[in-house]
C-alpha positions as CSV (number, residue, x, y, z in Angstrom):
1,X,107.7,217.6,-127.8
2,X,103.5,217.5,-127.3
3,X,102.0,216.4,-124.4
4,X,98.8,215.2,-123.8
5,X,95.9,217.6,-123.7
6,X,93.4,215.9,-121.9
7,X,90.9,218.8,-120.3
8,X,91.3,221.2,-123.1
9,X,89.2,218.0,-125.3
10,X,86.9,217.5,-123.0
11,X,83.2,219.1,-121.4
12,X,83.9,218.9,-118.2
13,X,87.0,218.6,-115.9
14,X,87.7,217.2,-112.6
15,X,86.9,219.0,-109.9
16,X,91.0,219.2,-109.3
17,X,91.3,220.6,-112.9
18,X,88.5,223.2,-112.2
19,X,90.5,224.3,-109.2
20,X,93.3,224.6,-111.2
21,X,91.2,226.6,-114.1
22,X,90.0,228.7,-111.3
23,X,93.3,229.7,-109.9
24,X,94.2,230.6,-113.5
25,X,91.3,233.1,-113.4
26,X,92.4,234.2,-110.3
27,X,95.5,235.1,-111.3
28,X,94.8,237.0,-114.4
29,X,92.2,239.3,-112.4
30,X,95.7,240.0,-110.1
31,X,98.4,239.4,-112.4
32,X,97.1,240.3,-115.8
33,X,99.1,238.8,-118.5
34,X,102.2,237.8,-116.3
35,X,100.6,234.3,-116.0
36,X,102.5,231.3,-116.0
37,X,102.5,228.0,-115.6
38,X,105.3,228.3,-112.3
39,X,102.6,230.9,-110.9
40,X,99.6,228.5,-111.5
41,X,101.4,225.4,-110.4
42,X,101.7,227.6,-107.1
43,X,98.5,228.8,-106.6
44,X,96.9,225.5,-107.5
45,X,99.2,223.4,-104.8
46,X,99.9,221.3,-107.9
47,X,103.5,220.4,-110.0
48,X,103.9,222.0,-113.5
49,X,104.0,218.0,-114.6
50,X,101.1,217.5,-113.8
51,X,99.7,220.9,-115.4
52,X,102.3,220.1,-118.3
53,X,99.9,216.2,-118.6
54,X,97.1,217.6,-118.1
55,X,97.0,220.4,-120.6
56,X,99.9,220.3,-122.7
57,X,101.1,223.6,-122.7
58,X,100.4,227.1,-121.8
59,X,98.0,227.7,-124.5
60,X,95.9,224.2,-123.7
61,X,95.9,225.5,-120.7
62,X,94.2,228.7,-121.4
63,X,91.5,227.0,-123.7
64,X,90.5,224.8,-121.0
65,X,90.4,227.8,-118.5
66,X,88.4,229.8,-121.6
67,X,86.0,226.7,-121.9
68,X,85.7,226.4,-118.3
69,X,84.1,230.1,-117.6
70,X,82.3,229.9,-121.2
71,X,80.5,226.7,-119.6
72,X,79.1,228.7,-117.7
73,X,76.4,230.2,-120.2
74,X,73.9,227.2,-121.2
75,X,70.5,227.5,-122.2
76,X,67.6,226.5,-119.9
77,X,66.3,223.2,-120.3
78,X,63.7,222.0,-122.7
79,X,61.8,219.5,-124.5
80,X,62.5,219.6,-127.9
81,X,59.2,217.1,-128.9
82,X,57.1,219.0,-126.7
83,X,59.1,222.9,-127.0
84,X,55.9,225.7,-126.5
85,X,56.4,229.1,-126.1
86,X,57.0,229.5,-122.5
87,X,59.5,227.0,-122.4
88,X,61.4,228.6,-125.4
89,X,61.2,231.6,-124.0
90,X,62.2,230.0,-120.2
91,X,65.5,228.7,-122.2
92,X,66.5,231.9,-123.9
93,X,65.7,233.8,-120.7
94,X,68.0,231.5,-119.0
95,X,70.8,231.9,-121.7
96,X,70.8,235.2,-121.1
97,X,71.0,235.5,-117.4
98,X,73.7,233.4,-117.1
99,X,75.7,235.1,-120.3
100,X,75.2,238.7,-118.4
101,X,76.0,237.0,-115.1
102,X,79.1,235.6,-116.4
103,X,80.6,238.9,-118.7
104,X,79.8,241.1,-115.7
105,X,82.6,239.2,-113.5
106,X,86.0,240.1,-112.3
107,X,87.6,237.4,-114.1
108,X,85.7,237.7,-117.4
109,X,86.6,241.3,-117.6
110,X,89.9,240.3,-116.9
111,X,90.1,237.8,-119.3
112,X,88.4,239.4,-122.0
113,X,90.8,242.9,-122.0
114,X,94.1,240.3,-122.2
115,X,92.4,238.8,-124.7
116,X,92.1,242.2,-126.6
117,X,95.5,243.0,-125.9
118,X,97.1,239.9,-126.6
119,X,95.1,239.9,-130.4
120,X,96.3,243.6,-130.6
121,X,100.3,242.9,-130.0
122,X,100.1,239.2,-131.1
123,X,102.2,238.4,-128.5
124,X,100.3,235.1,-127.9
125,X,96.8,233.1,-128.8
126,X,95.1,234.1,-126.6
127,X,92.5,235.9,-129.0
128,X,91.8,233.4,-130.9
129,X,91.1,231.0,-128.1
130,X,88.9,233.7,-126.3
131,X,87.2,233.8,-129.7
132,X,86.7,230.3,-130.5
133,X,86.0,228.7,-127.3
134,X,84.2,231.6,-125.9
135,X,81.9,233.7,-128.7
136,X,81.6,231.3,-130.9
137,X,81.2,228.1,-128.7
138,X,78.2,229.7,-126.7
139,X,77.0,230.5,-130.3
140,X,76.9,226.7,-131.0
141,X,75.6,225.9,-127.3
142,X,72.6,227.9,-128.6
143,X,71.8,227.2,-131.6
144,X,70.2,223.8,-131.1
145,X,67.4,226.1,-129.4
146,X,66.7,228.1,-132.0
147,X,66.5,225.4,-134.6
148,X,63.9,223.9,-132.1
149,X,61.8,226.7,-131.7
150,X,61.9,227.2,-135.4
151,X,61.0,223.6,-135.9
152,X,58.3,223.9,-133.5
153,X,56.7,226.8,-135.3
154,X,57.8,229.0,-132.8
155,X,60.4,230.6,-134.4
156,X,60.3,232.2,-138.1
157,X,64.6,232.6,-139.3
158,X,66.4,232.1,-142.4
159,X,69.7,231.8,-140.7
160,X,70.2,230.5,-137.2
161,X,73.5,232.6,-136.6
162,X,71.7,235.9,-137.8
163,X,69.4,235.2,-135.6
164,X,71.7,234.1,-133.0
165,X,73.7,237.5,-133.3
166,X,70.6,239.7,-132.8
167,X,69.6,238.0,-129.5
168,X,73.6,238.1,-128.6
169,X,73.2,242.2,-129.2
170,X,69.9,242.8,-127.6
171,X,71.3,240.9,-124.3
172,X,74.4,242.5,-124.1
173,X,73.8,246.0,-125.4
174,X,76.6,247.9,-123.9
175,X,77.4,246.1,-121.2
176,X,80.7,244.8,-122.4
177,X,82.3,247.2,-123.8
178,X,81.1,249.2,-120.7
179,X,82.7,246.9,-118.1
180,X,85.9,246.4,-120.5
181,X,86.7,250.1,-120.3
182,X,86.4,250.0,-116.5
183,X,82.7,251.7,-116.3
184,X,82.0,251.1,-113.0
185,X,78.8,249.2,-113.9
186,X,77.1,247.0,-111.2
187,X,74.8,244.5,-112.2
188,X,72.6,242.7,-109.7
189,X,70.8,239.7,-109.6
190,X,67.4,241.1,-110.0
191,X,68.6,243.5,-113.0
192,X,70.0,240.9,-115.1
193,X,66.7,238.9,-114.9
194,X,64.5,241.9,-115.7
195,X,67.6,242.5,-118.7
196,X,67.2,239.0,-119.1
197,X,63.5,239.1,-120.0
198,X,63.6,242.3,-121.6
199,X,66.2,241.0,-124.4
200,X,64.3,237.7,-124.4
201,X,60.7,239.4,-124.9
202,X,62.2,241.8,-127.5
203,X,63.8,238.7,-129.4
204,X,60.3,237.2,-129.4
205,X,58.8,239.9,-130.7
206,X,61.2,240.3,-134.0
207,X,61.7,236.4,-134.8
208,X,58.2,235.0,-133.1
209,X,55.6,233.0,-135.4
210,X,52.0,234.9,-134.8
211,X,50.8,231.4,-135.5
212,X,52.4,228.7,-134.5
213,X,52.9,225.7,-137.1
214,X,55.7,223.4,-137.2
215,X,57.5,223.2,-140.0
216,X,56.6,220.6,-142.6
């Protein structure tokens, strides 16, 4: 029997269901991957009905808690008709800062190494929804940038997720893989805008037009 899997199709839950999606968190950064639905239903002050309606199953119920901290990393905002330079690079800049903010966190570390063990032993999905609602939905959250600035004359790229994978690598460096293997790396505010600008201004400097032209 499938139930309804409301959130998990959606941008943006409740603010109940995002206190739900944040107990989930919670729980994984304590619980690791002992999480279920009787737990949640507990932490949230909630009935496993209504988790059961709201997401469907366990699994809906991870994707929405994936899509929920992947929401996290948006672009700054622009004006694609009137996109210059400073505002491109205002909008990467903030990509990054929120990307670095949000890998750097308890709960994405936490998520991120059951992730890698749950793809390892294949004991659930859990890969595969880190992977497609987190990696490669930011990747689609950003692209629309990129293909403006290119537009714009800003930009020079053959393909928008090469070019999307080199500014992903120049952000993140070693930061990740760092955190995930319990370096005790502390990023601050002020060091993730100066690595925020740093990845941003390198990024300019490989894909930038000299002149800018839009496109014909």
């Amino acid at each position: 029997m499938s139930a309804t899997r409301n959130t998990a199709d959606t941008e943006e839950p409740t603010a109940r269901q995002q206190a739900v999606l944040d107990a989930v968190l919670s729980l994984m950064v304590e619980e690791g991957d002992q999480l279920t639905m009787t737990a949640v239903a507990r932490r949230a002050s909630c009935s496993k009905e209504t988790l059961y309606k709201w997401f469907g199953d366990r699994d809906g119920l991870l994707t929405a808690t994936v899509r929920w901290q992947a929401a996290r990393v948006r672009a700054g905002r622009y004006d694609r008709p009137t996109l210059d330079i400073a505002a491109l690079h205002d909008s990467l800049k903030g990509f990054a800062a929120t990307w670095l903010t949000v890998i750097s966190s308890p709960t994405s570390i936490a998520l991120n190494r059951l992730a890698i063990g749950d793809a390892a032993s294949r004991k659930s999905n859990l890969g595969r929804i880190v992977l497609e609602n987190g990696r490669f939905a930011i990747a689609e959250r950003l692209r629309p940038v990129l293909e403006a600035g290119r537009e714009a004359g800003l930009l020079a790229f053959d393909d928008s997720e090469t070019a999307f994978r080199t500014f992903f690598g120049l952000v993140g460096r070693d930061v990740q893989i760092r955190l995930l293997l319990g370096d005790s790396l502390t990023l601050g505010r002020g060091e993730i805008e100066r690595d925020a600008a740093r990845a941003t201004d390198q990024f300019l400097a490989l894909y930038g037009r000299k002149t800018a032209a839009p496109e014909a």
